[in-house]
KOLVO-588429 format. One record per residue (C-alpha): x, y, z; residue number from 1. Coordinates in nm, 4 decimals, padded with zeros to 6 digits. Example, Ala and Ser with C-alpha at 12.3 -4.5 7.8 and 13.67 -1.06 7.14 Angstrom:
<recs>
       px       py       pz   i
  01.2300 -00.4500  00.7800   1
  01.3670 -00.1060  00.7140   2
</recs>
This chain:
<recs>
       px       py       pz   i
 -02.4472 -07.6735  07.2330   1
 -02.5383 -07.5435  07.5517   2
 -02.4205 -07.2320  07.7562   3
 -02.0828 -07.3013  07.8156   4
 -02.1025 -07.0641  08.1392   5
 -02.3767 -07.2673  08.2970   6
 -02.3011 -07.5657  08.5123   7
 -02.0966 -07.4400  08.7710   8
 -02.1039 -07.6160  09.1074   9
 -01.9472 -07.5398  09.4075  10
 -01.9577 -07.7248  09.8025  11
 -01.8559 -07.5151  10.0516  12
 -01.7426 -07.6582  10.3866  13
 -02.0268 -07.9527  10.3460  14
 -02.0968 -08.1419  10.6291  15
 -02.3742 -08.4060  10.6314  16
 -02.4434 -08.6033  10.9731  17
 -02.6432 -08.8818  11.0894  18
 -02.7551 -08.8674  11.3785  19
 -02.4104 -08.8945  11.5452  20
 -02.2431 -09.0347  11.2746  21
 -02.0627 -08.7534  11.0300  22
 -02.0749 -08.8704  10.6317  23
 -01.8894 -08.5680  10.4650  24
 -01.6818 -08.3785  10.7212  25
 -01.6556 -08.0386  10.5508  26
 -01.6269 -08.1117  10.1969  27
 -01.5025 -07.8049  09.9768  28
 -01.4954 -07.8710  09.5608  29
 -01.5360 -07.6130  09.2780  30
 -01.6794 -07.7861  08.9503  31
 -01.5994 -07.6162  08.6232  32
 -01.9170 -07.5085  08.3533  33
 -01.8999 -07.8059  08.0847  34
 -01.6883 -08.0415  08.2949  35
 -01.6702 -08.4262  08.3111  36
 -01.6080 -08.4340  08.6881  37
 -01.5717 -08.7742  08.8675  38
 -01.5964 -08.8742  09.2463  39
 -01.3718 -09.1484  09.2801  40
 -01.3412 -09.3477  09.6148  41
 -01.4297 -09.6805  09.7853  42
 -01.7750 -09.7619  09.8875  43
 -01.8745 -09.5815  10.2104  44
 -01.6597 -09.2695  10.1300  45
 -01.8877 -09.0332  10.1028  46
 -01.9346 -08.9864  09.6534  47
 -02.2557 -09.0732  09.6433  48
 -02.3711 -08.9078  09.9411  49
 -02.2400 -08.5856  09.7635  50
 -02.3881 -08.6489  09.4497  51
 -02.7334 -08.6617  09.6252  52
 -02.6672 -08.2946  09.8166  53
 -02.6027 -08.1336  09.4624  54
 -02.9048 -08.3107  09.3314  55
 -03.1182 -08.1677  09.6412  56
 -03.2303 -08.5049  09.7731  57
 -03.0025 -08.4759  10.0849  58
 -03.0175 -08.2077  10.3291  59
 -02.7048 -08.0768  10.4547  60
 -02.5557 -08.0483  10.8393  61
 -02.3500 -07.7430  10.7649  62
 -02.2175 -07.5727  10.4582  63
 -02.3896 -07.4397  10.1140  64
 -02.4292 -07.5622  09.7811  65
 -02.4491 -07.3184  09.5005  66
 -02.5007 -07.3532  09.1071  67
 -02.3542 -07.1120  08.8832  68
 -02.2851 -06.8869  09.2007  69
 -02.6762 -06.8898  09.3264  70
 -02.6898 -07.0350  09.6738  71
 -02.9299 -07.3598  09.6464  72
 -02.8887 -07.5459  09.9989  73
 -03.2527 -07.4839  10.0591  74
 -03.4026 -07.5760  09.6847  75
 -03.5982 -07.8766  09.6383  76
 -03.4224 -08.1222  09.3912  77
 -03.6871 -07.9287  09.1106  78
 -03.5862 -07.5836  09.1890  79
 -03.2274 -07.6820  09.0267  80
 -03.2589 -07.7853  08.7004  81
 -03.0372 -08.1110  08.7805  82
 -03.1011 -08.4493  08.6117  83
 -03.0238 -08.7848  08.7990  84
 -02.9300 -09.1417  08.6099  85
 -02.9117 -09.3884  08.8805  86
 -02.7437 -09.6872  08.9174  87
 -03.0912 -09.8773  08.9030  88
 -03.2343 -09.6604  08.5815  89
 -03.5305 -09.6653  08.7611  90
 -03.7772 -09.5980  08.4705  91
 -04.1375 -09.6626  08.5116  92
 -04.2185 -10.0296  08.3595  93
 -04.5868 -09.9385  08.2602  94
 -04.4857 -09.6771  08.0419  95
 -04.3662 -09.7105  07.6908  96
 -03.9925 -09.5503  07.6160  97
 -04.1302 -09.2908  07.5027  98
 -04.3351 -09.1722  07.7742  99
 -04.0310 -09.3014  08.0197 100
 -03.8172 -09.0184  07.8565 101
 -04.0935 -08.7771  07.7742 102
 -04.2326 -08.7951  08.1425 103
 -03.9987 -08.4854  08.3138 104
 -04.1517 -08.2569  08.0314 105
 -04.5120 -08.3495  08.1144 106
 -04.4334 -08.2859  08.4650 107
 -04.3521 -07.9044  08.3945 108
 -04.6737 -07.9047  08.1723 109
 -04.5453 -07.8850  07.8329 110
 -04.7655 -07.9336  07.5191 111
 -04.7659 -08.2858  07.3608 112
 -04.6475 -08.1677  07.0454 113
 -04.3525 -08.0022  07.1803 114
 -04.2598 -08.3289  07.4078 115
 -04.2739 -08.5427  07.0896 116
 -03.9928 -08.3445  06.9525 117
 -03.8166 -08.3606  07.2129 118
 -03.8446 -08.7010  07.3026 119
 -03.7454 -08.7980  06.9569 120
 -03.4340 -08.5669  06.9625 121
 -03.3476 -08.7064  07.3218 122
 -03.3275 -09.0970  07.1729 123
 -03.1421 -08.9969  06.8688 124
 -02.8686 -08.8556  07.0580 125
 -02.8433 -09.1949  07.2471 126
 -02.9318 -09.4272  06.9455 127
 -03.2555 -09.5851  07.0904 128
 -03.4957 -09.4037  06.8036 129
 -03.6379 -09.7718  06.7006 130
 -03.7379 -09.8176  07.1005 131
 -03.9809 -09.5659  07.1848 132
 -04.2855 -09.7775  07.1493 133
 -04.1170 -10.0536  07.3985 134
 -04.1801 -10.1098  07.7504 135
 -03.8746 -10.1001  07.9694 136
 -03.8726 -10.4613  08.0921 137
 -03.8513 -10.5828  07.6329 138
 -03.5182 -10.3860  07.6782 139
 -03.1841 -10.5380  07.7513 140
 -02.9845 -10.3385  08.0434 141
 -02.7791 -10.1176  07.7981 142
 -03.0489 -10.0070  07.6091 143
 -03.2356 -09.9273  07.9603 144
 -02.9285 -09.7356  08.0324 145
 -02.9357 -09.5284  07.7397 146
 -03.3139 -09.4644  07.7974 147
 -03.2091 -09.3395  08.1494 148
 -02.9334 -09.0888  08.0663 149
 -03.2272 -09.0054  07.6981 150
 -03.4769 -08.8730  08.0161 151
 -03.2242 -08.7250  08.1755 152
 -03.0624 -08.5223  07.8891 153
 -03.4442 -08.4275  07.7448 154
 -03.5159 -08.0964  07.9137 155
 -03.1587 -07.9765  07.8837 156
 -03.0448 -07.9265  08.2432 157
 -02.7583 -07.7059  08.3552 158
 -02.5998 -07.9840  08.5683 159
 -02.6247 -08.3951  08.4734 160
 -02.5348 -08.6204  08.8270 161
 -02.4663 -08.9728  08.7364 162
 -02.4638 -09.2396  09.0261 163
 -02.2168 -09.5422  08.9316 164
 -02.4935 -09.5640  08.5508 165
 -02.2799 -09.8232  08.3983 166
 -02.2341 -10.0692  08.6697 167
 -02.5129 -10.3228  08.5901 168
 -02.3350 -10.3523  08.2856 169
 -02.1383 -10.6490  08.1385 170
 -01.7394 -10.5700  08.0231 171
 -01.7994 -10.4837  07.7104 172
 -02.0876 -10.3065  07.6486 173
 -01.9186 -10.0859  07.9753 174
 -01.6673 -09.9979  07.7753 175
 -01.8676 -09.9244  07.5248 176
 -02.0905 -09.7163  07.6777 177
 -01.8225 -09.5280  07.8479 178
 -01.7152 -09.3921  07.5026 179
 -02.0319 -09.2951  07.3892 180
 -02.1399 -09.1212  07.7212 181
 -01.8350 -08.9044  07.7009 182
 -01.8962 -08.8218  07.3463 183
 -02.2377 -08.7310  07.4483 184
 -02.1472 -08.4985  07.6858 185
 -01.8830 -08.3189  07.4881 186
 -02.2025 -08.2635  07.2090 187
 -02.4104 -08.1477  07.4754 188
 -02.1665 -07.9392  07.6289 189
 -02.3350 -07.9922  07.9489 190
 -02.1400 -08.0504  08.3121 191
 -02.1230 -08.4009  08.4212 192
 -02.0485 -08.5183  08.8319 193
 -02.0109 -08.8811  08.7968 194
 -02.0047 -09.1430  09.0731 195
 -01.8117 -09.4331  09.0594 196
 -01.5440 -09.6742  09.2886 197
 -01.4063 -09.8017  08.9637 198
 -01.0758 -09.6010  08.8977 199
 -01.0320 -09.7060  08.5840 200
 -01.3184 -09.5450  08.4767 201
 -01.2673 -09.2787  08.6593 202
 -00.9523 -09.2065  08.4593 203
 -01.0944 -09.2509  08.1047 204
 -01.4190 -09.0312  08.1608 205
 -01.3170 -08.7486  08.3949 206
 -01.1330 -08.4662  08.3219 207
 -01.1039 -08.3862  08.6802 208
 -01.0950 -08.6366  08.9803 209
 -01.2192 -08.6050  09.3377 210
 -01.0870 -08.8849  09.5341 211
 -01.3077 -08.9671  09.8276 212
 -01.1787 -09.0969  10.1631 213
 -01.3893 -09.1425  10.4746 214
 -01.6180 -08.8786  10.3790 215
 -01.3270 -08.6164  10.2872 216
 -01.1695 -08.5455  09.9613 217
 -00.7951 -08.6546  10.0235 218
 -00.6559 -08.5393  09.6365 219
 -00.8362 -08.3120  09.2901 220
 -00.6813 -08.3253  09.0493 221
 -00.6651 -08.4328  08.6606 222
 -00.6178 -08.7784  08.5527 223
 -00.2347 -08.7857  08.4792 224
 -00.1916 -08.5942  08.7949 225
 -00.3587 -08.7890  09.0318 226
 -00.1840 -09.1144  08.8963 227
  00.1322 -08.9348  08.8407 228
  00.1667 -08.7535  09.1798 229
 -00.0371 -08.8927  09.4348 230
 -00.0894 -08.6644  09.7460 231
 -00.1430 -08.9276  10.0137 232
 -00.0602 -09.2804  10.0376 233
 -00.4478 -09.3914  10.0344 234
 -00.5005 -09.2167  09.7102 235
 -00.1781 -09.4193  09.5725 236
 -00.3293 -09.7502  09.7264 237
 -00.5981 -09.6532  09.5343 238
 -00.5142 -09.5517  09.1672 239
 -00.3749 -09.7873  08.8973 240
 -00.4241 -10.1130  08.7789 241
 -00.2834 -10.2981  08.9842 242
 -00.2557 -10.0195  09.2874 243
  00.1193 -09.8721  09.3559 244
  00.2739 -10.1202  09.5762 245
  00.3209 -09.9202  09.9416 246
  00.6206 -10.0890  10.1456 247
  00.7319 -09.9941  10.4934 248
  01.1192 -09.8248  10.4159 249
  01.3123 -09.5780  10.6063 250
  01.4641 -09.3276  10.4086 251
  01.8228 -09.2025  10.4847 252
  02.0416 -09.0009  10.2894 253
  01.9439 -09.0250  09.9322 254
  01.8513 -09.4015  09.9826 255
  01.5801 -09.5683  10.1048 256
  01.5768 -09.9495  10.3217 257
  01.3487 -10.1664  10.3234 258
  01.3807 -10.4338  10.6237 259
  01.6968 -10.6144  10.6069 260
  01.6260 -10.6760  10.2051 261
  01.8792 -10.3970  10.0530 262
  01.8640 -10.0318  09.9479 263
  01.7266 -09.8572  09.6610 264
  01.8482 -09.4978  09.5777 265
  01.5963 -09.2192  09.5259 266
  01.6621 -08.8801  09.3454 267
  01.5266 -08.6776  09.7036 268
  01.7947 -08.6519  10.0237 269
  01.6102 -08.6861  10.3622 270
  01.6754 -08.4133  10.5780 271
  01.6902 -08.6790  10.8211 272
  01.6784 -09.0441  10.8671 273
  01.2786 -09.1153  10.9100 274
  01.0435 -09.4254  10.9032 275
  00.8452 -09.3456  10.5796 276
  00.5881 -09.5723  10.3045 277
  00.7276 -09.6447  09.9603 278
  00.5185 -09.6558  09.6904 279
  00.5917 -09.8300  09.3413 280
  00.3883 -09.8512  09.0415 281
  00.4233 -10.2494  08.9816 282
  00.5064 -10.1266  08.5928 283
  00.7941 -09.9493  08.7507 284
  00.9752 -10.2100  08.8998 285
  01.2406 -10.4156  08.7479 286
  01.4161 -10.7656  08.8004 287
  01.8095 -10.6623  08.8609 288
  02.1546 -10.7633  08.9778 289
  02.1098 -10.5939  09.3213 290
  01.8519 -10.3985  09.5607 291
  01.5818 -10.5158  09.7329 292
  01.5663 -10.8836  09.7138 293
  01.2624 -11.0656  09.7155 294
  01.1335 -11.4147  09.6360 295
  00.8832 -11.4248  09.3284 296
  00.5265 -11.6460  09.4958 297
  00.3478 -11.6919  09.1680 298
  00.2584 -11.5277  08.8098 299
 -00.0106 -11.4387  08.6416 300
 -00.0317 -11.3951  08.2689 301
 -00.2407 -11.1808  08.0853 302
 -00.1998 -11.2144  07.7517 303
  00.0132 -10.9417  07.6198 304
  00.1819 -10.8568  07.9502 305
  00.2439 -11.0724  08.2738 306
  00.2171 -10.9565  08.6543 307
  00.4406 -11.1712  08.9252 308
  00.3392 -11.1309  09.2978 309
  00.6600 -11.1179  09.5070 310
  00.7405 -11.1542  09.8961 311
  00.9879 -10.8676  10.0133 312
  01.0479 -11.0076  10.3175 313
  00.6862 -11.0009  10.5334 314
  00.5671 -10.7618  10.2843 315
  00.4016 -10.8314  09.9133 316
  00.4651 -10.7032  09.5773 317
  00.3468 -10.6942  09.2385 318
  00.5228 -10.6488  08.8939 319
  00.4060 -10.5536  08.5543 320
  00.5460 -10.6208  08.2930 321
  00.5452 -10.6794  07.8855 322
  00.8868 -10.8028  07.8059 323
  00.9386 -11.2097  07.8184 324
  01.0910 -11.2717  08.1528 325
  01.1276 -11.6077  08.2717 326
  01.0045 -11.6056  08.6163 327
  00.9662 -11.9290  08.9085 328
  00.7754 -11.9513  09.1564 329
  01.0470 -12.0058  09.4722 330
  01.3033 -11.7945  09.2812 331
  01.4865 -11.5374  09.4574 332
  01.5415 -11.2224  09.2551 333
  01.6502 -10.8726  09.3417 334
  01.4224 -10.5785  09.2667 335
  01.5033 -10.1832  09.1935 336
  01.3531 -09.8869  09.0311 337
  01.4299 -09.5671  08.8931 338
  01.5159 -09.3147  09.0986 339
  01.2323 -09.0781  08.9448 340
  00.9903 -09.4020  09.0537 341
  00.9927 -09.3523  09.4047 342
  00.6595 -09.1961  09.5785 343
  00.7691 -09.1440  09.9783 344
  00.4453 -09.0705  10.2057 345
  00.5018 -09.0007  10.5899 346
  00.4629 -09.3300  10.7702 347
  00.2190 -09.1888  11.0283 348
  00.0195 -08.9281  10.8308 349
  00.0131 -09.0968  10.5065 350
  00.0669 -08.7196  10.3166 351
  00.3249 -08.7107  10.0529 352
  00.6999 -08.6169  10.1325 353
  00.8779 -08.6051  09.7882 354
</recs>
């Protein structure tokens, strides 16, 4: 187990620019010692761009970067004792597994002996102890992923970055892996900053979330949190499986309108009557006797639950739900919610009201 005080990461006011184009506009996150920490966003929003400043292989504009409270903006990517699994794996294909995740250690000038050891402690922890005489390209992409993250984890670093590692994956050797590379961590004790723009990975792996936005974190928090209470209306767009459902309203009273299609009431009072975004989780919403009514356009069934898109007026919907509900295409239903359910975000800004 490592040093459960090492790992700490912090970005203060980070801004990277190109030329005049501005990637991360002032990005400020504290990472925890021994934390699975995830940057979440779409692509373009600035995750991976971050990952690479911690790592040291991008410069940045303005702002400092410092591990376990030592300023690092200026340290080459060696100076940090950081390891890097790409998205590629990019292991050497002349070079038996073995030497693939033995290589780092020969770098630093470590005696052959001590590399074996290490090398064969490295694949046990990932399961790949049968591979080391292979060559990369005898391997199937899994096991090249596990020989990636076996280099990475050989020489024990105090921070592991991982750039979207299980995306040239299939489904279910994903999921899979995703299991195994959070058990791995939680042996190793070691902190984890994981890139990805799938959120549902994000919220299995992390125990923290960053969600990225146009090169600014818009929400941190944990899992449940993020889902539960999302700060802006681009984070709830964002999160879930399907996304909340966001719906042009106004909110009056303790009611909100949407259109001319009927009022739902909320458990928050508007202090005034203002032009706000409703969100919904589509497992949330319910066919009933009256509120907002809507006309179900088709349905898609999955098995052990169903979802059925709906038109609310100009403006689509989707439902989730397990319980047998016969549902038409053309049918005119009427939709509510719990009052708890509702998520208001200012129309204009996007941030969060209730």
């Amino acid at each position: 187990m490592k040093d459960s005080h090492r790992g700490g990461v912090s970005l203060q006011g980070a801004v990277k620019q190109h030329g005049t184009l501005t990637v991360l506009h002032g990005v400020d996150l504290d990472i925890h010692p021994g934390e699975f920490f995830v940057l979440l966003g779409p692509s373009g929003s600035g995750k991976t761009t971050t990952l690479r400043v911690l790592a040291g292989l991008e410069s940045i504009s303005a702002g400092r970067v410092l591990l376990d409270g030592e300023d690092v903006t200026q340290k080459d990517p060696g100076e940090r004792d950081v390891a890097m699994v790409f998205q590629s794996y990019a292991l050497y294909p002349h070079m038996t597994v073995a030497q693939n995740i033995g290589f780092p250690l020969k770098m630093i000038g470590m005696a052959a002996d001590a590399i074996a050891r290490a090398v064969a402690d490295a694949a046990a922890k990932v399961s790949i102890g049968h591979l080391l005489d292979r060559r990369p390209g005898q391997l199937s992409g899994g096991q090249q992923q596990r020989v990636a993250l076996a280099r990475a984890i050989v020489r024990e670093p105090r921070l592991f970055l991982l750039d979207e590692p299980l995306s040239n994956l299939d489904a279910r050797l994903r999921l899979e892996t995703r299991v195994e590379l959070k058990k791995l961590q939680r042996s190793l004790g070691v902190t984890a900053v994981y890139v990805t723009h799938d959120q549902e990975e994000a919220m299995t792996l992390a125990d923290r979330i960053a969600v990225f936005m146009d090169g600014r974190i818009v929400q941190v928090g944990t899992p449940q949190g993020i889902f539960g209470r999302p700060s802006h209306a681009s984070v709830a767009g964002f999160i879930g499986t399907p996304p909340m459902n966001l719906l042009q309203a106004t909110w009056s009273g303790q009611a909100v309108r949407v259109g001319h299609n009927g009022h739902v009431d909320i458990d928050a009072a508007a202090p005034a009557e203002r032009a706000v975004t409703l969100g919904v989780r589509p497992g949330d919403l319910r066919i009933t006797d009256s509120g907002l009514a809507a006309e179900v356009e088709l349905v898609e069934e999955l098995g052990d639950s169903r979802i059925a898109i709906l038109h609310v007026g100009e403006q689509r919907v989707k439902l989730k739900t397990d319980s047998p509900i016969e549902l038409r295409e053309g049918q005119a239903v009427h939709l509510g919610f719990a009052a708890k359910a509702a998520h208001l975000f200012d129309r204009s800004s996007g941030e969060r009201l209730n």
